[in-house]
C-alpha positions in Angstrom: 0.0 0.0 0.0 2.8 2.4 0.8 4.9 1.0 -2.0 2.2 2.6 -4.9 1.0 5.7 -2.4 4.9 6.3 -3.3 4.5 5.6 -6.8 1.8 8.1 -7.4 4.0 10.5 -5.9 6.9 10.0 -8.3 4.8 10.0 -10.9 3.2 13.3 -9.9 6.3 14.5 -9.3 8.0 13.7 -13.1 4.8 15.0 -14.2 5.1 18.4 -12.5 9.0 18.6 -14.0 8.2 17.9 -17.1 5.3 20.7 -17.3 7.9 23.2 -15.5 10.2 22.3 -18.1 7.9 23.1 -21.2 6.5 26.2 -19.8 10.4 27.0 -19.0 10.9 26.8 -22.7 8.0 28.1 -23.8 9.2 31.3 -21.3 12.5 31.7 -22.5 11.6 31.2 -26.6 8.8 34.0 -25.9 11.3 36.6 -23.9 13.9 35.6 -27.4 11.1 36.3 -29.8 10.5 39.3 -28.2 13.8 40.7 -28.0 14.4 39.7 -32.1 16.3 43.2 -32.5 18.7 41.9 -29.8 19.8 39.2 -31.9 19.9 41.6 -35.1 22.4 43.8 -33.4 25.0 40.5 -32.2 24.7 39.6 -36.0 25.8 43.1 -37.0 29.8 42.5 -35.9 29.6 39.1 -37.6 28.4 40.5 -41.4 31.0 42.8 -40.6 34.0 40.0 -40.1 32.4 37.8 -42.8 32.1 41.1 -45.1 36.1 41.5 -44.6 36.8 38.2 -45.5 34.8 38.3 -48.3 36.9 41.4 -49.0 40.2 40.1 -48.4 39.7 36.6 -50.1 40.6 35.3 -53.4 39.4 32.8 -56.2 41.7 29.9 -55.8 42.4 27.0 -58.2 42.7 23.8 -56.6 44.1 20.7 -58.9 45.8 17.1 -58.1 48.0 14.4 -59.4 47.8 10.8 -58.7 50.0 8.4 -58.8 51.5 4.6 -58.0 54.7 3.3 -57.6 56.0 0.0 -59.3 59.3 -1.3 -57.5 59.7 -3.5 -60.7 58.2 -7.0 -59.1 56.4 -9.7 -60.9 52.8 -8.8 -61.0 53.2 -5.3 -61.5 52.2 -2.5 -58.9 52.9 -3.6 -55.5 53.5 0.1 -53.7 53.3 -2.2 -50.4 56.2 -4.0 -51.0 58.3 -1.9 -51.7 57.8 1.0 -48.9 58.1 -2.0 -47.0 61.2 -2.6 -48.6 62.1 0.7 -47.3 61.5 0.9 -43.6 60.4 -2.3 -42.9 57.4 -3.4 -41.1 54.3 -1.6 -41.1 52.9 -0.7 -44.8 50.8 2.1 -43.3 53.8 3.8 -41.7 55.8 4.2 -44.8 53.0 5.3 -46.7 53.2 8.0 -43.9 57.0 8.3 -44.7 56.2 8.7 -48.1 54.1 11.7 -47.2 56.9 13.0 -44.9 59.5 13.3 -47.1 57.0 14.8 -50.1 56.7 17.9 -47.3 60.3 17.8 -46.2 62.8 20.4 -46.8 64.4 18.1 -49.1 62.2 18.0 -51.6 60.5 22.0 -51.0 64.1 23.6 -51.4 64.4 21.6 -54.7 61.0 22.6 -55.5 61.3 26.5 -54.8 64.6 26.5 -56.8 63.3 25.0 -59.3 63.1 27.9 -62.6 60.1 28.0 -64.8 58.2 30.6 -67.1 55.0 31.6 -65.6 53.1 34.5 -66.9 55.9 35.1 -69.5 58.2 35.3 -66.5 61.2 32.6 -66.4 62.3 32.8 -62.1 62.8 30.7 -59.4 59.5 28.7 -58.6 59.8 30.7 -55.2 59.9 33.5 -56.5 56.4 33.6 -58.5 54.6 32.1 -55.1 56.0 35.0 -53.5 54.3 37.2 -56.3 51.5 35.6 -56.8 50.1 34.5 -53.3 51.1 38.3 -52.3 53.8 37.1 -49.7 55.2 40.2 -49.5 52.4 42.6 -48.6 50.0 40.0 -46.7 52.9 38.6 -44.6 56.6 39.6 -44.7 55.8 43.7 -44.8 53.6 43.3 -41.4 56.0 40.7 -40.1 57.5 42.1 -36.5 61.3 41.9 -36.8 62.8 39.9 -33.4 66.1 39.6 -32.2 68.4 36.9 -34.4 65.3 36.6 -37.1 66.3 38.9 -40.2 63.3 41.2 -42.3 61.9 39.2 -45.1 60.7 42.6 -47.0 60.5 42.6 -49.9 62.8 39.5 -49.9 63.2 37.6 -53.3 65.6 34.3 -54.1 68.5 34.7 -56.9 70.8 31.9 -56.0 70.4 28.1 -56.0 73.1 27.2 -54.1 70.6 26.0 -50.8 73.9 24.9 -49.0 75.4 28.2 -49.5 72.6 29.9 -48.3 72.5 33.1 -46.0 70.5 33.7 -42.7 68.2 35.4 -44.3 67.8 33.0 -47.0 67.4 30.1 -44.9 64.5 32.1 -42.9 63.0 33.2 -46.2 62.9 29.3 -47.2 61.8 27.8 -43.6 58.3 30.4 -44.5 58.0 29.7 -47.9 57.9 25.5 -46.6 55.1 26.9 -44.1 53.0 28.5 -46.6 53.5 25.4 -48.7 52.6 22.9 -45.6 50.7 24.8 -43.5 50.7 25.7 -39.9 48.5 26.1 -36.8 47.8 29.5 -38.3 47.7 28.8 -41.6 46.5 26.6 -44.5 48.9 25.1 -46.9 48.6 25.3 -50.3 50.1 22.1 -50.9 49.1 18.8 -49.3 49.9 15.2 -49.6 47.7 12.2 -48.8 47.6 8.7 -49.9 44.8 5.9 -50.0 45.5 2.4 -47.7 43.8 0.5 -50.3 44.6 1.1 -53.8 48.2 2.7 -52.8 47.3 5.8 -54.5 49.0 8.5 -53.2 47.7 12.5 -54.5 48.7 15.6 -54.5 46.8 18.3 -54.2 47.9 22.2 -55.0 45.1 25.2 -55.2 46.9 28.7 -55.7 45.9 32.2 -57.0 46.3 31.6 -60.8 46.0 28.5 -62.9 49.4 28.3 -64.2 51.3 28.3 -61.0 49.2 25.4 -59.0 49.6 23.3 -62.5 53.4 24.4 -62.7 53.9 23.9 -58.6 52.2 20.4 -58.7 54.0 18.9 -61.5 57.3 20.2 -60.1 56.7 18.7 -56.7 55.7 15.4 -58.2 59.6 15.4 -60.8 61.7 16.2 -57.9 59.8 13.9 -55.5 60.0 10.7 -58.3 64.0 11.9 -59.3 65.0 12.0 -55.5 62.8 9.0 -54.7 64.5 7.0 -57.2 68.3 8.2 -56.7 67.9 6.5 -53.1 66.3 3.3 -54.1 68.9 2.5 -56.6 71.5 4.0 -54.7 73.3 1.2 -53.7 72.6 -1.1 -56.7 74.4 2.2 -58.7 77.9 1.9 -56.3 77.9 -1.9 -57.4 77.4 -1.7 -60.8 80.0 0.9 -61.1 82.5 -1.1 -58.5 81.8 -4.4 -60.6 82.2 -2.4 -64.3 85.0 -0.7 -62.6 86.8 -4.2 -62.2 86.1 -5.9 -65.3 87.2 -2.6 -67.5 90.4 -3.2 -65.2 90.5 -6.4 -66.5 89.9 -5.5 -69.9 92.5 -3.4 -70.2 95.3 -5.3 -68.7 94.3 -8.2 -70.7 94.3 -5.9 -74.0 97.9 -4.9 -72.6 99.0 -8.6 -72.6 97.8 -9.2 -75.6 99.6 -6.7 -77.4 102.6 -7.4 -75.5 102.6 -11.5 -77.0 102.1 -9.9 -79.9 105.0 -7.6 -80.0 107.3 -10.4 -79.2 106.1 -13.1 -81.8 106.9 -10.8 -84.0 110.7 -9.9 -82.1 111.0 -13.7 -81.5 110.8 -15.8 -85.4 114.7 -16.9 -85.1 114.7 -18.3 -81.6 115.8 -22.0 -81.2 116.5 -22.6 -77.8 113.6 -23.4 -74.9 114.6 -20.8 -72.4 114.3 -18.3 -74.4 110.1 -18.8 -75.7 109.7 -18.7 -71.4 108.0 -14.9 -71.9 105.7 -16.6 -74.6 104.8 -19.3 -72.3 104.0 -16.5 -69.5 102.1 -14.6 -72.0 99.9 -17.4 -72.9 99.5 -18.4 -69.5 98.6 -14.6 -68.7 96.3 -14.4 -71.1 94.4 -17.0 -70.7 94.3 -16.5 -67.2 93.2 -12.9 -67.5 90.3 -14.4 -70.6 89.1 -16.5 -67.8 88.7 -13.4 -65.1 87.3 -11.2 -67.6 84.2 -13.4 -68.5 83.6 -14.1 -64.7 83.8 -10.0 -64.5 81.3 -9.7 -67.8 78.9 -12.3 -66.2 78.6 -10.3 -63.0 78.1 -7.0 -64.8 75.2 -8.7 -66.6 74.2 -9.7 -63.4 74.8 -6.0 -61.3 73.0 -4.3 -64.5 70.1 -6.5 -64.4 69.5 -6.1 -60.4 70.2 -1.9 -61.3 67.4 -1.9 -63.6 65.2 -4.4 -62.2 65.4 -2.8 -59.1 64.6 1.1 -60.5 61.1 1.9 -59.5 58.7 3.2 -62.4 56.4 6.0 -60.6 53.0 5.4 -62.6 51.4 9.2 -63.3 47.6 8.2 -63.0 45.8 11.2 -63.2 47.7 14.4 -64.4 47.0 18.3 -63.9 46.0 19.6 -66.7 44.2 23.1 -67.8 41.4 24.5 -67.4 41.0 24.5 -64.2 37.8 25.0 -62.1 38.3 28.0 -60.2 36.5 27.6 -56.4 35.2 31.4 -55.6 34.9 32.2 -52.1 31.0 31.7 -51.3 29.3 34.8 -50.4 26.1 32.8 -49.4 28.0 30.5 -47.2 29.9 33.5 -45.2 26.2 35.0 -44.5 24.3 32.1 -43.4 27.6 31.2 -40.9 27.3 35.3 -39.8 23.8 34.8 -39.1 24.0 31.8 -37.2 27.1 32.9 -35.2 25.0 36.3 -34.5 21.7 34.3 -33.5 24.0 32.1 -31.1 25.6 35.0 -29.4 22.2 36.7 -29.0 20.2 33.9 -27.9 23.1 33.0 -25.2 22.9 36.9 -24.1 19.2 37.1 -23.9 19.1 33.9 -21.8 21.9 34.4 -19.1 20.3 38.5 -19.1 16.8 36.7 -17.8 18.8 34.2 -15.3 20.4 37.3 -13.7 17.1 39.2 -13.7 15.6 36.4 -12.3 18.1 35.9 -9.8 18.8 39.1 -7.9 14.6 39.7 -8.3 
């Protein structure tokens, strides 16, 4: 008996919440509604920012590559095997490397030295991002000057030598990698992604004008394939060139013997006695000695030249850049409707913690 008297009470008691609650709400969406105009004014600052973005942004053109990488085994593409090859272990974590190094100073000092014609203009690859992203005025002209970091004003590159480089050089080319890659601050105009299944890996470039994303992306996938390739073969290169090295060695002494049994044949027509055709016998033994070494030598330079070349990756272009590109405009409805809704947040949060202090010191 006391068990449901207990019951009822809950129950009257959830239902007594639940109609505070609605008339809460219903309260609070009247005293919003009525103060509408409230709401207007915390959207006014918003247009404002959006309106200045809108002002300060630019039409961008966004393109990608894709491509594979065949490490020249049987059956074709196999991109797994050889990162694995690589680093070892985990596919997933080279593909990562792969990634890395595409970002790396390695490869975006080769790309920003790299010289091209853009816009009838034949400079460093630096140079015309400087130019045409506005470096100059949107970054390096505001830029505060700190103790042991040089002014970038103005700043533009005329040497190639990277190793050679000066302070303010090397500062100049640490930025331009940041407004390649990104930062906390700021979104690169260059990215690098890959997919786990197919082993496609893209690259994706959107700058200011159509000609430089087109001339930046193709530039960062040549100098990414030439340096990939240098290291893979690396060390198949230093033994092809020790083993040729060897058997040219050979060749040459061998050539040297040869004319030198020769030479006394000819000297030699009127000698009788034994003793005296010993330097033909060592000749003959010499030479045939020295045959012997140099087709071992030829066979394994056959051998070092097949591993060089079956060993050379082929990096597959799958889907090139190529004009025209679809420009992406900044949207203008896009930047209103997030103004609006960032305005009708800010006033709908004001009008509600104004009636909880209203309501509190009442």
């Amino acid at each position: 008996m006391e068990s449901t008297k207990y019951s009822m009470q809950s129950e009257e008691q959830e239902g007594m919440t639940l109609r505070e609650l609605i008339l809460t709400i219903k309260e609070y969406t009247a005293e919003i509604t009525k103060q509408w105009w409230v709401i207007g004014l915390f959207c006014l600052p918003f247009f404002a920012w959006k309106g200045y973005v809108y002002k300060t942004s630019h039409t961008i053109y966004p393109a990608k590559i894709t491509f594979m990488i065949d490490d020249g085994n049987v059956g074709g593409l196999n991109i797994g095997g050889l990162l694995s090859s690589l680093g070892g272990g985990d596919v997933d974590k080279n593909y990562d490397k792969i990634v890395a190094l595409s970002k790396s100073m390695r490869i975006v000092q080769d790309v920003i030295l790299t010289k091209t014609t853009i816009n009838g203009t034949y400079d460093f690859l630096g140079n015309h991002i400087i130019r045409v992203e506005n470096i100059n005025e949107e970054y390096w002209a505001n830029l505060k000057v700190k103790p042991g970091i040089p002014s970038l004003k103005g700043f533009l590159f005329t040497r190639d030598s990277f190793d050679n480089f000066t302070r303010t050089e090397y500062s100049a080319m640490k930025f331009m990698q940041s407004i390649l890659n990104g930062d906390e601050k700021v979104k690169g105009i260059f990215s690098a992604g890959y997919d786990e299944d197919t082993g496609i890996i893209t690259y994706k470039v959107a700058c200011r004008t159509e000609e430089l994303s087109i001339a930046l992306l193709n530039t960062f996938y040549e100098k990414l394939s030439s340096f990939y390739i240098e290291k893979k073969i690396g060390k198949n290169i230093a033994t092809f060139n020790l083993v040729k090295q060897k058997a040219d060695s050979i060749r040459k002494v061998l050539n040297l013997i040869e004319r030198n049994q020769a030479s006394f044949e000819d000297a030699s027509h009127s000698v009788l006695l034994n003793v005296d055709k010993v330097p033909a016998q060592r000749f003959s033994r010499d030479k045939q000695l020295l045959t012997l070494m140099y087709a071992e030598s030829a066979k394994n330079l056959e051998l070092a030249d097949f591993a060089l070349k079956s060993s050379t990756p082929y990096i597959q272009l799958i889907d090139k850049a190529l004009p025209p590109l679809v420009p992406l405009p900044v949207s203008r409805l896009r930047l209103l409707l997030t103004a609006i809704l960032f305005g009708f947040i800010s006033g709908v949060v004001f009008i509600i913690c104004k009636k909880l202090i209203v309501e509190s010191t009442s």
